[in-house]
C-alpha atoms as one frame of an Amber mdcrd trajectory, in Angstrom:
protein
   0.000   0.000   0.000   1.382   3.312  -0.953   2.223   5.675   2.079   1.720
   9.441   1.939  -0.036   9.409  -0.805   2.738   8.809  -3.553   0.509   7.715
  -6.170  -0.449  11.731  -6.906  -4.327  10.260  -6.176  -4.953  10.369  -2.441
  -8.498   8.881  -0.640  -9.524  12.570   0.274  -8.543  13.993  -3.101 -12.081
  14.813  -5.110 -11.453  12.708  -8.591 -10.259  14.527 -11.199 -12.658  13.331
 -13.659 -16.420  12.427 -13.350 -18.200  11.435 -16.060 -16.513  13.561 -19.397
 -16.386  16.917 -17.215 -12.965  17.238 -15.474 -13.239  18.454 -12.090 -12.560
  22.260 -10.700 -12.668  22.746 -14.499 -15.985  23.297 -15.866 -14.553  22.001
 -18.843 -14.760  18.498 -20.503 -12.078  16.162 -21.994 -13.075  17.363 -25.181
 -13.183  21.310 -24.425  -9.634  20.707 -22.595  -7.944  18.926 -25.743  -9.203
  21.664 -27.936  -7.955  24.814 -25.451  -4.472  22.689 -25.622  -4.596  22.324
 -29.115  -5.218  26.201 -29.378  -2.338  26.537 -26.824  -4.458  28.087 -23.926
  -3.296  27.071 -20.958  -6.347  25.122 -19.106  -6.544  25.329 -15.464  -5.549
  21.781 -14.780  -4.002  19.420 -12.559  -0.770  16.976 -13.759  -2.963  14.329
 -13.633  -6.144  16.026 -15.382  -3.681  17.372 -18.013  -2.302  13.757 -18.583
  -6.288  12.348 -19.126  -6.604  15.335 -21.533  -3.496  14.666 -23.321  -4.120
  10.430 -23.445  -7.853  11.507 -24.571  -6.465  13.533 -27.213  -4.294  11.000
 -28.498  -6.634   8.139 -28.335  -9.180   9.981 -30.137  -7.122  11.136 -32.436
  -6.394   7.357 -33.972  -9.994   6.684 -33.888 -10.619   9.173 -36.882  -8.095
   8.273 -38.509
């Protein structure tokens, strides 16, 4: 079991994503990707900003 919450996702922590809407945000996955792609700079967490980023990618070879 990991001690002092070195995972970066600790049992208090709120989630950082429910459902497509990232949390704190207001924004979803897909609203995120696009402000990235623009080169805004999103208000989100490492780990939020990783989801995006995997989302992004994923998505991205679906279309294709």
């Amino acid at each position: 079991m990991a001690d002092d919450c070195d995972t970066g996702l600790c049992g208090a922590d709120v989630p950082p994503l429910i459902g497509s809407v990232l949390t704190g945000t207001g924004l979803t996955l897909a609203q995120a990707a696009a402000a990235l792609e623009r080169g805004d700079h999103p208000p989100l967490t490492p780990v939020q900003r990783r989801i995006v980023e995997h989302w992004a990618t994923e998505t991205a070879a679906e279309r294709r």
